[in-house]
N, C-alpha and C positions, 0 to 999 in steps of 0.2 A: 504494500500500500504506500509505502514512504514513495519506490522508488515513482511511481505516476504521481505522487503528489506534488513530489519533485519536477519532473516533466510537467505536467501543469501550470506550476510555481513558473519553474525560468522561461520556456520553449514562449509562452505571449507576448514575455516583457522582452526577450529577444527579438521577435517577427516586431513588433511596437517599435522595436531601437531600429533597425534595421528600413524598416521603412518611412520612420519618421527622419531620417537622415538622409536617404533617397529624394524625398522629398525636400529636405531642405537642401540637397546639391543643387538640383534641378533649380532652385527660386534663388540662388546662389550663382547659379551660371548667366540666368538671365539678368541679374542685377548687374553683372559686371560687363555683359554686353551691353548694360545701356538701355536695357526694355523693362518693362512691369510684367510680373508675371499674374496671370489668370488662373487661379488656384480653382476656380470651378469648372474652366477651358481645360485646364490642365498644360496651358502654351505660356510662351513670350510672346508679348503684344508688344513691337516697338513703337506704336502709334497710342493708343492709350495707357492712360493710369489705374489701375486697379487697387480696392483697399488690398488690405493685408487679410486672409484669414488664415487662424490658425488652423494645425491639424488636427486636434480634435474637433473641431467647428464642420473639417469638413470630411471628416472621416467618422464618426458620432458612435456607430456601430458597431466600427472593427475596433476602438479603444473601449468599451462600454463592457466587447463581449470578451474581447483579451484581459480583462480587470474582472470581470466574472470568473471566467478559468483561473485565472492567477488566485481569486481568492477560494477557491476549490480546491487547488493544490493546497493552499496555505491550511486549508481545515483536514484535509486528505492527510498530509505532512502528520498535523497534530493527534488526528485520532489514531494511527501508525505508531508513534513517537509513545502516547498514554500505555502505561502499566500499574495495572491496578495493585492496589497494597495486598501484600501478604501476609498469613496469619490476623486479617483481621474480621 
């Protein structure tokens, strides 16, 4: 049980890191070329400005449901981890 609680645990906050970094490459390349990037386009617009949203804002889902799992690990982890007293 630990060891899936474990997978649980790290494996979304991984996928989480991993493309929330992706993501900011991408809005990183186009800043430095000069354009606004269109976080709902998912492009570089060199001709307009676009606000800023973040990625939880526009990812809502995938962080919502990887914080679910991760907190299922975390309880999975614990009920694993528990030993009940002896001799009592």
């Amino acid at each position: 049980m630990i060891k899936i609680g474990l997978i649980l645990l790290i494996a979304p906050c991984l996928l989480l890191m991993g493309l929330y970094m992706s993501d900011l490459s991408r809005v990183e390349d186009c800043l430095v070329a000069g354009g606004s990037y269109d976080s709902v386009q998912q492009l570089c617009d060199m001709q307009n400005s676009h606000p800023v949203l973040p990625f939880m804002a526009g990812n809502t889902r995938l962080v919502n449901s990887a914080m679910l799992l991760a907190m299922l690990g975390f309880f999975l982890c614990v009920i694993g981890l528990y030993r009940p007293r002896k001799g009592h």
